[in-house]
N, C-alpha and C positions, 0 to 999 in steps of 0.2 A: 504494500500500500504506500502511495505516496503522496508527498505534500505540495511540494515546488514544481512540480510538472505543469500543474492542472490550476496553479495559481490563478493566471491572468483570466479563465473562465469563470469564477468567484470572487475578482475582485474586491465587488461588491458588498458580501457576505464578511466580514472582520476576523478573524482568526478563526475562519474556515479552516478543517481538516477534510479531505477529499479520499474517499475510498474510489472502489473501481464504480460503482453507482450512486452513490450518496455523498451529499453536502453534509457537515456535521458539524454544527457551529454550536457555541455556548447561547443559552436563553437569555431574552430580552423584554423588557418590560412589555413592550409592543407585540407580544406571543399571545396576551393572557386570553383576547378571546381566541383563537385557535384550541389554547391548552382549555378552556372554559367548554369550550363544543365536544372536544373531543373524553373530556370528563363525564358530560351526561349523557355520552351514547351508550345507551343498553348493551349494544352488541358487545362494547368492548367492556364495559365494568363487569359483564356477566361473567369474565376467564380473568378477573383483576381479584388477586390473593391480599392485596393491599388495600387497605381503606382509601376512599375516593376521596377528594373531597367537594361536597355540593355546596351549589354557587358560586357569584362570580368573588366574593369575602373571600372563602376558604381556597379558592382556589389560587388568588392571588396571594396569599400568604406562602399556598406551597409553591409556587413560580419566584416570589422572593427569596423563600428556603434555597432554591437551586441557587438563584442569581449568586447569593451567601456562601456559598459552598464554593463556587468558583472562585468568588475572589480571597476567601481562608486558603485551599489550597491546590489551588490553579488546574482543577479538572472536575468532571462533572457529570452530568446531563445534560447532554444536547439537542437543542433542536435540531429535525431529522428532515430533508428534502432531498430529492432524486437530483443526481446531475442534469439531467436534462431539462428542471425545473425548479431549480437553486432557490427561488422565491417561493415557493410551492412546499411550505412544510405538511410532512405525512405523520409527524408524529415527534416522542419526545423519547430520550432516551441514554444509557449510560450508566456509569455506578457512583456510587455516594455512600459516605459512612453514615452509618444511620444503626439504631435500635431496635429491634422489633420484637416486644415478647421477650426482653433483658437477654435478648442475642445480639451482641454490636461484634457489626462487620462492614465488609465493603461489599455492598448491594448490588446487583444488577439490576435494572428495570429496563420496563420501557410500553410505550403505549404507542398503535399504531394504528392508523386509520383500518377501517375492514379492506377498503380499496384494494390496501398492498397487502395485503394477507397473504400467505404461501408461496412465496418468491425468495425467500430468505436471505430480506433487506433485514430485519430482527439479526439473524446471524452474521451478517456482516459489519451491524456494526459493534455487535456483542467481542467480536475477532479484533478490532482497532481497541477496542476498549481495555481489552484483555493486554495486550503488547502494550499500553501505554502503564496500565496496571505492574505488571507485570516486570516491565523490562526497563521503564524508567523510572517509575515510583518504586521499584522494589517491595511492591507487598507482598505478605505471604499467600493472600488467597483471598477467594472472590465467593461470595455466596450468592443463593437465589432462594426468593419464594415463591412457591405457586399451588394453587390448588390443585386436590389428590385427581378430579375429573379433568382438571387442563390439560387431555392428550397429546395435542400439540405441541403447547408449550415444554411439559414435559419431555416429548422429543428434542425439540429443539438445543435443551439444554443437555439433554443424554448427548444428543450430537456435537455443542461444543465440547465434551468431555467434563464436566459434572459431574460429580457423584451424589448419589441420594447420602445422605447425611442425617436425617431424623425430621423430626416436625415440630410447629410452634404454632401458638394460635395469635393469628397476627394482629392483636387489639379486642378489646371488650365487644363479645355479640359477633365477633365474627368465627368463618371457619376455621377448623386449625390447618394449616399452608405446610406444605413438603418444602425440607429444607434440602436444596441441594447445592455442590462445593468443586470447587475446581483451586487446585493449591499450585505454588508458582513451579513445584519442583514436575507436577504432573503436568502441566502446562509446556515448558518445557521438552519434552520428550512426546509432545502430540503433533504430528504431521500436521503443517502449514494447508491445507485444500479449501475449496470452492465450498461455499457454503452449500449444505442444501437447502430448497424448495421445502416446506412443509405444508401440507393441505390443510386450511383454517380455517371453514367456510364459517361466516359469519350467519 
C-alpha cells in the first residue's frame, strides 16, 4: 500500500492515506451528518456489537471522541471513500483505544454503508490499519467485537487472522459480543494477500 504515489489525486483530502481502492483520511467536524445517517440505518446497527449512539447530540460527541483521539495520538478512525470518489464517504473506520466491559485495548471498528457490503473494502482497510498498528506504533495487539450471529463479520475477521479470544457484554442491556484478537507476533508471520469479498446482504 502506498502513500506518495497516489498523492496528487487527493490532494484535496489532508493527510489522506490511499490504499489500492480507498481514500482514508482522519474525521472532520463537517462528517457529522454523514456519520448521523449512517448511525440510524437499521441495516447497519442490526450487525453493530457496539452501542450506537442516537441523534445528532450523541453522535457528535462520538465524532468529537474520534477527532480526540487523533490529535492525543496521531491515528484513529477514518473517514472511508473509494478512490474513484474521494469526496464520497462510504463509511467510518479504524482502531482506537477504548474500554468495553473493563476490557481496554486497541479496537477495531468500522461502519459501512450496505452499498459497499461484500467487496472487502472493510478488509482493506482493517490490512493499513493493522501495519500502521503494528509496524509503526509497535503495539502488541488489536482486538475486535462482534456479535455471536454476525457471520460475516465474523468471517471477515477469521480472515484477517483473528482469533476468537472469549466474550464480553458490550454495555448495560446489551448483547454479550465475541471477542476476537490478532497479536503483532501472529501478524507478522501472516501472508500479505488480496483481501476477500465477503457476502453481506443487507
Amino acid at each position: 500500500m502506498v502513500q506518495s504515489e497516489f498523492s496528487e489525486a487527493v490532494a484535496a483530502v489532508p493527510a489522506a492515506m490511499v490504499t489500492r481502492r480507498l481514500v482514508l483520511r482522519p474525521p472532520r467536524e463537517g462528517d457529522l451528518d454523514i456519520l448521523t445517517g449512517l448511525n440510524a440505518d437499521p441495516a447497519v446497527n442490526r450487525f453493530c456489537a457496539a452501542a450506537t449512539p442516537h441523534g445528532r447530540a450523541a453522535t457528535e460527541a462520538q465524532l468529537l471522541a474520534w477527532i480526540s483521539h487523533w490529535q492525543a495520538r496521531g491515528f484513529g478512525h477514518w473517514a472511508i471513500a473509494e478512490r474513484e470518489q474521494p469526496d464520497s464517504l462510504i463509511g467510518f473506520g479504524g482502531l482506537m483505544h477504548r474500554s468495553v466491559a473493563g476490557h481496554v485495548g486497541l479496537y477495531l471498528y468500522y461502519r459501512i454503508k450496505p452499498q459497499a457490503w461484500g467487496r472487502g473494502l472493510a478488509s482493506e482497510m482493517a490490512q493499513y490499519a493493522f501495519t500502521q498498528a503494528f509496524e509503526q506504533h509497535r503495539e502488541p495487539s488489536v482486538v475486535a467485537a462482534v456479535l455471536p450471529s454476525n457471520a460475516p463479520t465474523r468471517r471477515t475477521l477469521e480472515g484477517l487472522g483473528l482469533r476468537l479470544k472469549g466474550s464480553l457484554a458490550d454495555g448495560p442491556g446489551s448483547a454479550a459480543a465475541l471477542l476476537y484478537e490478532l497479536g503483532a507476533n501472529r501478524w507478522a508471520s501472516l501472508p500479505r494477500c488480496e483481501p476477500e469479498a465477503i457476502a453481506f446482504a443487507a
